[in-house]
C-alpha positions as CSV (number, residue, x, y, z in Angstrom):
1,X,146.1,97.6,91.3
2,X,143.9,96.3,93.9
3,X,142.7,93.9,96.0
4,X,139.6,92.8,98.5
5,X,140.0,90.7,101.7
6,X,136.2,89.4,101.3
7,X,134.7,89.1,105.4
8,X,134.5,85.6,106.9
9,X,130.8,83.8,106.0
10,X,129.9,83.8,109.5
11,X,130.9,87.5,110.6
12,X,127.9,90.2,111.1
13,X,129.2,93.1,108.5
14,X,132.2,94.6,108.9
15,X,133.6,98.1,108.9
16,X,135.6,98.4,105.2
17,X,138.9,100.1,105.3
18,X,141.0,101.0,102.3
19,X,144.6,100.7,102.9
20,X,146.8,103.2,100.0
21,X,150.3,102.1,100.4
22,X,153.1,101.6,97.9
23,X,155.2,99.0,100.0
24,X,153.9,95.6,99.7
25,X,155.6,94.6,103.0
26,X,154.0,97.1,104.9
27,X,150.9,96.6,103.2
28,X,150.6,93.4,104.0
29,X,151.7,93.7,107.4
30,X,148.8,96.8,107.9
31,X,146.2,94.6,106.5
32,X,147.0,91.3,108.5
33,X,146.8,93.5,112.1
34,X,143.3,94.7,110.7
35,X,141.8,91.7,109.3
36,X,142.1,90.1,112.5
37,X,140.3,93.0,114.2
38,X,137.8,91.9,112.0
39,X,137.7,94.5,109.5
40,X,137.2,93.7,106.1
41,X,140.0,95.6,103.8
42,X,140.8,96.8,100.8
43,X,144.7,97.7,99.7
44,X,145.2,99.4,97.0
45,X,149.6,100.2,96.2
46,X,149.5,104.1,95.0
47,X,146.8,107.2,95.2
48,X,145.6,106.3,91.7
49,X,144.3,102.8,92.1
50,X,143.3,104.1,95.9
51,X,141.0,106.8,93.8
52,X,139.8,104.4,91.9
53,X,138.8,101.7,94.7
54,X,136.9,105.0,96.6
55,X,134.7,105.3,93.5
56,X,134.2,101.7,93.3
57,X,133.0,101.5,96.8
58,X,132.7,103.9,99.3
59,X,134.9,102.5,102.6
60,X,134.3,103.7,105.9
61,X,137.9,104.9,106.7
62,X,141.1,104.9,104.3
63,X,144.0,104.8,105.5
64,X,147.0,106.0,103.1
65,X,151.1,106.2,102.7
66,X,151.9,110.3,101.7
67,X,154.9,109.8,99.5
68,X,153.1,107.2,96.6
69,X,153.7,107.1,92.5
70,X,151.4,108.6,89.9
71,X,148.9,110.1,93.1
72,X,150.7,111.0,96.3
73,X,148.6,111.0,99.3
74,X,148.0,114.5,99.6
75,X,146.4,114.3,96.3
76,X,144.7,111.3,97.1
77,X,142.7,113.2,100.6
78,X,142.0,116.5,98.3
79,X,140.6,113.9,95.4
80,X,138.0,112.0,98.1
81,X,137.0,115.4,99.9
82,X,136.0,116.9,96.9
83,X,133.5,114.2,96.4
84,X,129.8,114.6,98.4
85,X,130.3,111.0,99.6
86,X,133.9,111.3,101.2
87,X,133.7,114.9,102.9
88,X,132.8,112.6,105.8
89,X,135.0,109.6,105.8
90,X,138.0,109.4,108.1
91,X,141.0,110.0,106.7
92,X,144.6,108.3,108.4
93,X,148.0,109.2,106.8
94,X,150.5,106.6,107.8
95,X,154.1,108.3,107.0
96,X,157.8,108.4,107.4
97,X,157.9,111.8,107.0
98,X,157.9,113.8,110.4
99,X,158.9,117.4,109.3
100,X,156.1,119.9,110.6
101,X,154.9,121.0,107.2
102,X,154.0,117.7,106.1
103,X,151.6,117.4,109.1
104,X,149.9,120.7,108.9
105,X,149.2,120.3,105.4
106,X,147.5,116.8,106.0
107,X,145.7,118.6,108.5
108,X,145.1,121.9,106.3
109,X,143.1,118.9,103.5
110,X,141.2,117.4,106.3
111,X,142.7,114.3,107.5
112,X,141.9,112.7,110.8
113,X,144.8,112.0,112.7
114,X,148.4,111.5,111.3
115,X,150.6,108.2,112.4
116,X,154.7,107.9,112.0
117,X,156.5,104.7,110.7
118,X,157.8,102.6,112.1
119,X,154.1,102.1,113.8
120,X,153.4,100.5,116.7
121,X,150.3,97.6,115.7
122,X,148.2,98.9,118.8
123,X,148.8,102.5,118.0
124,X,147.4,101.8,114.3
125,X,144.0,99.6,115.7
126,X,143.4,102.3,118.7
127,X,143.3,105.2,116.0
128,X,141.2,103.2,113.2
129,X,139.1,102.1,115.9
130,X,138.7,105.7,117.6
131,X,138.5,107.6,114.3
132,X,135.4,104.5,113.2
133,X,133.7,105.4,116.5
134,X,133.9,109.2,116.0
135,X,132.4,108.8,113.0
136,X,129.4,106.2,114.3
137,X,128.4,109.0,117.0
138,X,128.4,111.6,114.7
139,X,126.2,109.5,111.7
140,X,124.0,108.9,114.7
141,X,123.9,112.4,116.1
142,X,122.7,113.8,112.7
143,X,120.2,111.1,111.8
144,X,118.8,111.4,115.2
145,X,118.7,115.4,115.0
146,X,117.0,114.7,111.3
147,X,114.5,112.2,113.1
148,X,113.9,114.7,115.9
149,X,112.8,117.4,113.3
150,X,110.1,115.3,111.6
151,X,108.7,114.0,115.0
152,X,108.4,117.0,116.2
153,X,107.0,118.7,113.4
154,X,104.5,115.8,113.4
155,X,103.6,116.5,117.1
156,X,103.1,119.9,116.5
157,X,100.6,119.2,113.5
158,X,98.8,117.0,115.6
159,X,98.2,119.3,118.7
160,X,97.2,122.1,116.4
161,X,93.9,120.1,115.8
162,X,93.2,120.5,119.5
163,X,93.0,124.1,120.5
164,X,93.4,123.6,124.0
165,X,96.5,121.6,124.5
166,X,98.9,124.2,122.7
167,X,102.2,123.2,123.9
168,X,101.5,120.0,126.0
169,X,103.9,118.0,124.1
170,X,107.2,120.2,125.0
171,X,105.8,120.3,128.4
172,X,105.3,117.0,129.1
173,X,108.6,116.4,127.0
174,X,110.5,118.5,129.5
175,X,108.7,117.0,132.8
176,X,109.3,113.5,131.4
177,X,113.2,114.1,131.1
178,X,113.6,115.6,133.8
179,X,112.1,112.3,136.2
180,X,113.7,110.3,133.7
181,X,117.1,111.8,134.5
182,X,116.7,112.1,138.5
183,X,116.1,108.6,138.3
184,X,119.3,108.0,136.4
185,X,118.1,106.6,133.0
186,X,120.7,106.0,130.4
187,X,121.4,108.5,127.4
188,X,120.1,106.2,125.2
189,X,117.1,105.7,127.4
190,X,116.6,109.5,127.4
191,X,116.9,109.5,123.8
192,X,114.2,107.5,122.9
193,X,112.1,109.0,126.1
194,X,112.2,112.8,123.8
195,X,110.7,110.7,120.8
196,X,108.0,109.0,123.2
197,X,106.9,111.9,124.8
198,X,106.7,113.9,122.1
199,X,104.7,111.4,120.1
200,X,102.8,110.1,123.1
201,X,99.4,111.7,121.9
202,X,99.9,110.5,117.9
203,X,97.2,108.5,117.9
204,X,94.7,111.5,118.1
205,X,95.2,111.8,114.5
206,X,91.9,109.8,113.9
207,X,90.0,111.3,116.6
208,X,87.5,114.1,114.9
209,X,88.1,117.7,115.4
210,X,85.1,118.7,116.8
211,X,85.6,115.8,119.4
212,X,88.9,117.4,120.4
213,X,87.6,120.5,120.6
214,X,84.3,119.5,122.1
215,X,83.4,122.2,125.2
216,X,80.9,120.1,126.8
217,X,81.2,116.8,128.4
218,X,81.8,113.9,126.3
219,X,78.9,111.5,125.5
220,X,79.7,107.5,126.1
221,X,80.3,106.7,122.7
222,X,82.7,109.9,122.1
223,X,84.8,108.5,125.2
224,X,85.1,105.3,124.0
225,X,86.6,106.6,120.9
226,X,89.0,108.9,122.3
227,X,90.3,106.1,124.4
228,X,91.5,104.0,121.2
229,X,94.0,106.6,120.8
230,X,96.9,105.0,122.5
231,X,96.5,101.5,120.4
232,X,96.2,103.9,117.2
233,X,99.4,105.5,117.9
234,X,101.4,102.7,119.1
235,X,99.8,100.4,115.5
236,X,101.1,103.7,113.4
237,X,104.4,103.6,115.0
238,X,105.2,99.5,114.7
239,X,106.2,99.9,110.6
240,X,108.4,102.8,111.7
241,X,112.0,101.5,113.1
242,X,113.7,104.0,114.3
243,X,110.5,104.9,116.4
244,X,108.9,101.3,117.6
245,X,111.2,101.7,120.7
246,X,108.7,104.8,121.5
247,X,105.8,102.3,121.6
248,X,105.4,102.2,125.5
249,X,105.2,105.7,126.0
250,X,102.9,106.3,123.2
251,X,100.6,103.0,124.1
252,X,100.9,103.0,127.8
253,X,100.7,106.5,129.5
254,X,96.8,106.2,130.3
255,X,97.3,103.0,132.4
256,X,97.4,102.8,135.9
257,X,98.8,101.9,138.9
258,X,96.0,100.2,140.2
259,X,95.2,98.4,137.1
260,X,92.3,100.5,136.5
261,X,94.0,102.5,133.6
262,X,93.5,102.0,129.6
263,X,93.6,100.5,127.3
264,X,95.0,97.2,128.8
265,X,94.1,97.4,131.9
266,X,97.7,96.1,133.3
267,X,98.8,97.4,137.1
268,X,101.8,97.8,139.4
269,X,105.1,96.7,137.4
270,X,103.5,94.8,134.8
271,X,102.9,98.3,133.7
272,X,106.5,99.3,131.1
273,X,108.3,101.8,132.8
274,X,107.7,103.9,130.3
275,X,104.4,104.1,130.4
276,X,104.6,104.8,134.7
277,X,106.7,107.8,133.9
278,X,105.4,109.4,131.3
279,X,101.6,109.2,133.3
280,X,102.8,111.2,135.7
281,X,104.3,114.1,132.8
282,X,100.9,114.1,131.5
283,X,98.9,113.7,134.4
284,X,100.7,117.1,135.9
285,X,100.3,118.7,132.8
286,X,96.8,118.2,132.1
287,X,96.1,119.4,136.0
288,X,97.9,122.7,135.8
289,X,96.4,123.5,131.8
290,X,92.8,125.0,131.4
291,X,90.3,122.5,130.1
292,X,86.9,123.4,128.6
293,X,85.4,121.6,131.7
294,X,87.8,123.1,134.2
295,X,90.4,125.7,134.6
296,X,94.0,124.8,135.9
297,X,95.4,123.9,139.3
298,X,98.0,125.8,140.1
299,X,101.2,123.5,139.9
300,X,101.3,123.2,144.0
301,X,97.6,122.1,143.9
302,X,98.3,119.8,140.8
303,X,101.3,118.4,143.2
304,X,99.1,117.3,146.0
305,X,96.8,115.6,143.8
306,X,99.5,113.8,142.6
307,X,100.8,112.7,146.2
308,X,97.1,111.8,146.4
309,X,97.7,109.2,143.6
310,X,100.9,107.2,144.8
311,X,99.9,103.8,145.0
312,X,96.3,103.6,143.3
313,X,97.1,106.2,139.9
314,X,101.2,106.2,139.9
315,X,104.4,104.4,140.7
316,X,104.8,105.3,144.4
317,X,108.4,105.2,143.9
318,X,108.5,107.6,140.6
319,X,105.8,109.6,142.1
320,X,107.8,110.6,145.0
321,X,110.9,111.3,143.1
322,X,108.1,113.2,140.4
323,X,107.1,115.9,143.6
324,X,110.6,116.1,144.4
325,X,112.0,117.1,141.2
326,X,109.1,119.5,140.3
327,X,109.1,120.6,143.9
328,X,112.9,121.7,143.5
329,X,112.0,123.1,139.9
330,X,109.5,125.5,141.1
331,X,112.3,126.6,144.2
332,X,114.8,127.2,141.7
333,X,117.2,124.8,142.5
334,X,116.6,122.5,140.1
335,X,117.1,122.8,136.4
């Protein structure tokens, strides 16, 4: 039999254990500590009915007794890893037994961690809460890795339509990061910079071919067009939630610092700082790649024009840590 300790009304949603345990005492004792971490449980008093609560719900970390009637917990942990929805949930036996064997083969099925009774009630919240936050890094590791692998592939489809900036996006990815990191930016700040930069140039998408590709110089009309670009990426990316916090790179990076920049015209910190860095990435890149009108600066020559543009094109402060970093890059001593 089992039961469900439903989440207080004015709680945002809870992480839901399932507690397997024969003894009622220590049951409810297990399930008192944790509801008032603000879990929301639910108990279950052998393997069987612990089984059956799994397939009735999906929890995000069980918690089970070994030594239970008509399913022990050993059987219990091989039951939920067999199933494609619980290879990944954390697994904590809570036992009396201490021999050796029993912990290796708890560990030889796949469980987590492995806790002695008598427990302390701090030992038992530190490992659900430790196993919980495992658990959330990894489920964000592997969405963000999926999400990484579609954005890029986009950004790849996109610069294939313009012949000549063949790898600009990884470029300008890798010069963007770097800044980014010099200046100390957090990791989830870097996170979202990879998506940005990489999807900075998105809203080419609309912008003809044969305009991309154009050899001569474009006519009024044509530049006015291309210019939309920024505000067509950054509308395609606002129904997409896991990317809007890309927006700034993506609507941004043609500003400038003296206000004189597209498509909004905005100057000096009023610009994101988003947009400040990744201008510079861009800016560099675009100097030191042939163009149809012009061939590459070298990257010492792009450099100086850069140093040209602190205060009236960039951030002076990011633009002096920008020569800095690339300076140290091309000497070798920095990564």
């Amino acid at each position: 039999m089992f039961t469900d300790s439903p989440p207080a009304s004015a709680r945002p949603p809870a992480f839901h254990l399932l507690l397997v345990e024969d003894n009622d005492s220590i049951l409810d004792v297990m399930r008192d500590i944790l509801e008032a971490e603000g879990y929301r449980v639910s108990c279950a008093a052998n393997g069987r009915d612990g089984l059956t609560a799994f397939e009735r719900e999906v929890p995000d970390l069980i918690v089970s007794d070994v030594m239970m009637p008509y399913l022990d917990g050993f059987g219990l942990l091989k039951a939920v890893r067999a199933r494609p929805d619980g290879v990944a949930v954390p697994f904590l036996f809570l036992s009396a037994r201490t021999e050796q064997s029993a912990t290796s083969q708890a560990r030889l099925l796949g469980a987590d961690d492995y806790l002695f009774k008598p427990f302390d009630p701090d030992e038992l919240t530190l490992a659900v809460r430790a196993k919980l936050e495992r658990r959330r890094l990894v489920e964000l590791f592997d969405t963000r890795a999926a999400h990484l692998q579609t954005v890029t592939m986009l950004a790849n489809a996109i610069e294939a339509r313009d012949k000549y900036t063949r790898g600009h996006v990884e470029r300008v990815t890798h010069y963007a990061h770097a800044l980014a990191h010099a200046l100390d930016w957090s990791a989830d700040a870097l996170a979202i910079l990879e998506f940005g930069a990489l999807l900075h140039d998105i809203g080419k998408i609309v912008v003809p071919r044969d305009l991309l590709n154009k050899s001569s110089s474009l006519l009024h009309d044509e530049w006015n067009l291309l210019r939309q670009h920024p505000e067509t990426g950054a509308k395609m990316l606002e129904g997409v939630d896991h990317l809007r916090p890309a927006i700034p790179y993506v609507l941004y990076h043609h500003e400038r610092w003296d206000g004189r920049g597209y498509p909004t015209g905005l100057a000096g910190f009023a610009i994101p700082r988003e947009g400040r860095l990744l201008a510079l990435a861009d800016t560099f890149d675009a100097m030191t790649s042939d163009r149809p009108y012009r061939t590459a600066l070298s990257k010492e020559g792009a450099l100086v024009e850069i140093h040209k543009g602190i205060g009236t094109q960039f951030d002076p402060a990011m633009a002096e840590v920008f020569v800095r970093v690339r300076e140290e890059d091309q000497s070798g001593s920095a990564p």
